[in-house]
N, C-alpha and C positions, 0 to 999 in steps of 0.2 A: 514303524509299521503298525505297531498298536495304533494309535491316531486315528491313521488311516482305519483299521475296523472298527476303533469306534464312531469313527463318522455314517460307515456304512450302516452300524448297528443301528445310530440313532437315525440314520435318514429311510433305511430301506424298511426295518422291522415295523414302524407303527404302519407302513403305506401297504406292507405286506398283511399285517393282521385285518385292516378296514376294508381293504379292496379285492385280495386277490385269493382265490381260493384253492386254487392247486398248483403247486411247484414242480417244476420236471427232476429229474432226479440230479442234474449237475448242481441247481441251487441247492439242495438238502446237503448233498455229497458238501459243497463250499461254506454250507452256513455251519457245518458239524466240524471244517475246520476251522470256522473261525473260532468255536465253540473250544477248541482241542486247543488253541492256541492262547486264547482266555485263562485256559486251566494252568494252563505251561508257565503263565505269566506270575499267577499264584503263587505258583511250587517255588518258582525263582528268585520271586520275591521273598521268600522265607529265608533265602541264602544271600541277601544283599546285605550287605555292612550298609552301617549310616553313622551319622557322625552327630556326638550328641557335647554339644559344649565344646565344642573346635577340638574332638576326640572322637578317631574311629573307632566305630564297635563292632568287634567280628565276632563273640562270643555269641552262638547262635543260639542260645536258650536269651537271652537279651534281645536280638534279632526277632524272634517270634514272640515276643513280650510286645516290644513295641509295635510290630505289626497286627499281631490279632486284637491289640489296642486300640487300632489307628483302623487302618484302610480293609482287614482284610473281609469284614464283613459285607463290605459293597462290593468290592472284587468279588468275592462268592457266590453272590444274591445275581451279580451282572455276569456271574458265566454258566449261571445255570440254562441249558436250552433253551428256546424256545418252541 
């Protein structure tokens, strides 16, 4: 499902910021969930074990080591609205 919105993101967002200039309210109401769901993605990422050296890690202060490390700065940057 994610996928799926970030294809939207990347195909609708730039053709919507060049071209179009007012959105009726279903689109806002749909893009504030894609938005809520970008966030959700975040949050739950912070709770995903990973596996480091063919060893899972579920120690979640580890978990948010390695993620604020790694990915969650683009996550963040890419769920802020538009």
């Amino acid at each position: 499902m994610i996928i799926v919105l970030l294809l939207y993101t990347a195909i609708y967002i730039p053709i919507k910021v060049s071209f179009i200039e007012d959105s009726s309210t279903a689109v806002f109401v749909f893009e504030l969930l894609v938005d809520i769901l970008f966030l959700t993605d975040v949050i739950i990422t912070f709770f995903t074990a990973f596996y480091k050296k063919h060893e899972l890690i579920i120690d979640r202060t580890e978990i948010m080591k390695n993620y604020m490390s790694g990915w969650f700065f683009i996550d963040l940057t890419t769920s802020i609205p538009t």
